[in-house]
C-alpha positions as a LaTeX table, in Angstrom:
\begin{tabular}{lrrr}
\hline
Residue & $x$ (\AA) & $y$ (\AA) & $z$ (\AA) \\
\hline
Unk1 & 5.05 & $-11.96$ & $-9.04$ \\
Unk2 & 4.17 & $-13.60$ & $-5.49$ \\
Unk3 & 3.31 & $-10.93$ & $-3.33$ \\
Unk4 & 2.11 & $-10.84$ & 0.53 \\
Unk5 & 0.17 & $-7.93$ & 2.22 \\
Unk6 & $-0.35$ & $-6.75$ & 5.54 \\
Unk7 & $-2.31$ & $-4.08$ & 7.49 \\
Unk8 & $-1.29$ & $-1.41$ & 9.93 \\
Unk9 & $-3.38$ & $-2.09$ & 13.18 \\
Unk10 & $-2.51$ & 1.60 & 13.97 \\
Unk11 & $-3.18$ & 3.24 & 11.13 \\
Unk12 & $-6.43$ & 2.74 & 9.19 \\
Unk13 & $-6.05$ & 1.57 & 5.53 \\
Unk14 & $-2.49$ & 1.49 & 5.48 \\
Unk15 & $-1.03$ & $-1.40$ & 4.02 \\
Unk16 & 3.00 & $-3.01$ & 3.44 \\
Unk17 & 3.43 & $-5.56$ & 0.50 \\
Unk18 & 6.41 & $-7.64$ & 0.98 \\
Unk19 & 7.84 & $-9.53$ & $-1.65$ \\
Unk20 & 8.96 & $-12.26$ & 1.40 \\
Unk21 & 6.11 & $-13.77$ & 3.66 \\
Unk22 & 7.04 & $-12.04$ & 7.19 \\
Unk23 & 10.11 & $-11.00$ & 6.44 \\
Unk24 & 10.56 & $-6.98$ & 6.84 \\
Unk25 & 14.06 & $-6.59$ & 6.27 \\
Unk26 & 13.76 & $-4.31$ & 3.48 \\
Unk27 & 11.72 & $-1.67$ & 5.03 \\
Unk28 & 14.06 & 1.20 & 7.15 \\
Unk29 & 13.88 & 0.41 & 10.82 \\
Unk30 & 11.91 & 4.09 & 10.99 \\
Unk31 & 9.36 & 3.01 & 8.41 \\
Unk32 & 8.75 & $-0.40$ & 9.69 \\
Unk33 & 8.33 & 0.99 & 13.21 \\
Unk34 & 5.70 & 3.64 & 11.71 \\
Unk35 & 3.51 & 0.85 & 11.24 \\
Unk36 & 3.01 & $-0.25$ & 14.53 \\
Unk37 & 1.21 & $-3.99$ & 14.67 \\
Unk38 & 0.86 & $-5.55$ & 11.53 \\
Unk39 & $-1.56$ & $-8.04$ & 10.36 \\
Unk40 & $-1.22$ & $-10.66$ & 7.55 \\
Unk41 & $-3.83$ & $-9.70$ & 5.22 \\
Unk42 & $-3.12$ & $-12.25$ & 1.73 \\
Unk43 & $-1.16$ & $-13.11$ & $-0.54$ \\
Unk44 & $-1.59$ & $-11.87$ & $-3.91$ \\
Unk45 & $-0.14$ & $-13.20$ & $-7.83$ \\
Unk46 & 0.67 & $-9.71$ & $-9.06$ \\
Unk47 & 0.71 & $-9.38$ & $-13.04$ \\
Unk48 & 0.63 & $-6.52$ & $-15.28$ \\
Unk49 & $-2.72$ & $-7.96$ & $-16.16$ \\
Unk50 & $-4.18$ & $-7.98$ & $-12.93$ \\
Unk51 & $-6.18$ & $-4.92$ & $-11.45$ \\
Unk52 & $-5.97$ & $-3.49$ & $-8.12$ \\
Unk53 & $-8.16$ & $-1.41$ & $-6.42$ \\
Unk54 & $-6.31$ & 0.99 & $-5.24$ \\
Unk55 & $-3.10$ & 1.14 & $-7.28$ \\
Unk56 & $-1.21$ & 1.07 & $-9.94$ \\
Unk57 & $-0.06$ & $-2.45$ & $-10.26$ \\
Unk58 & 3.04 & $-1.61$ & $-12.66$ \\
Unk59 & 4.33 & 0.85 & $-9.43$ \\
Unk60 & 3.77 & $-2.53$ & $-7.09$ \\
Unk61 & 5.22 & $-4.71$ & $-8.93$ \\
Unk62 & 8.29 & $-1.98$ & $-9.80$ \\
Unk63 & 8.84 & $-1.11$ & $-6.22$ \\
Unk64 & 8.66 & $-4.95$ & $-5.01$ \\
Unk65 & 11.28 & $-5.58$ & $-7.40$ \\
Unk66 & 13.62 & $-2.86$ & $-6.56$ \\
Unk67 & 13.11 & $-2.39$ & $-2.74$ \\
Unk68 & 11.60 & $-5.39$ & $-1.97$ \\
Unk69 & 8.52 & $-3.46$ & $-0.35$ \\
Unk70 & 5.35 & $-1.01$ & $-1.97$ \\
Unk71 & 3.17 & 1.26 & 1.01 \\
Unk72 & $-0.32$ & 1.35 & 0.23 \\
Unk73 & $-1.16$ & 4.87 & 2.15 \\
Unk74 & $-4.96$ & 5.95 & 3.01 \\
Unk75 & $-6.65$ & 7.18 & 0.40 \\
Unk76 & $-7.04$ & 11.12 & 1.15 \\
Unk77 & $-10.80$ & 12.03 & 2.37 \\
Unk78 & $-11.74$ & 15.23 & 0.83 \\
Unk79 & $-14.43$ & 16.83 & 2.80 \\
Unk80 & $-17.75$ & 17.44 & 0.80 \\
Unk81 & $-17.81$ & 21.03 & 1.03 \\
Unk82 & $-13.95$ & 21.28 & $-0.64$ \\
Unk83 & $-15.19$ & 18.81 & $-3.52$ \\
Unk84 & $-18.18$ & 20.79 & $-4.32$ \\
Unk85 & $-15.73$ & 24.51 & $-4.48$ \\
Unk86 & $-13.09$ & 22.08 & $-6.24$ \\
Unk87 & $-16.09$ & 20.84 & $-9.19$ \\
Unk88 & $-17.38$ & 24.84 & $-9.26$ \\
Unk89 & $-13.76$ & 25.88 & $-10.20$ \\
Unk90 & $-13.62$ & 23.58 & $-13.11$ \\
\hline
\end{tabular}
């Protein structure tokens, strides 16, 4: 599955795949507006086969199919001091 990605210029590491080169309709009006600016980043040949960094390529693909859309959202920072507490508990 063809695939095209783009950045949020206001938000840090938040990313929009769009199974349509520029084409948005899919996404709610309030969504797409959350994004402010976006930025083509690539296009992408997603396969069941093929690893992402970030996510679960079976969810992409799923949601691309059904919505037409998948949000990549920042990955959540964890300051050091909770991580340590979190590794002492376990």
């Amino acid at each position: 599955m063809l695939c095209f990605i783009y950045k949020s210029l206001k938000k840090e590491e938040l990313y929009l795949y769009v199974d349509k080169k520029d084409d948005f309709s899919a996404l709610p009006e309030n969504l797409f507006n959350s994004f402010g600016s976006l930025q083509f980043v690539m296009e992408l040949q997603l396969s069941a086969e093929r690893k992402l960094a970030r996510e679960d390529v079976g969810k992409v693909i799923a949601s691309l199919e059904s919505k037409g859309f998948y949000v990549q959202m920042p990955p959540v920072m964890v300051p050091p001091a909770l991580r340590v507490a979190n590794n002492r508990l376990h």
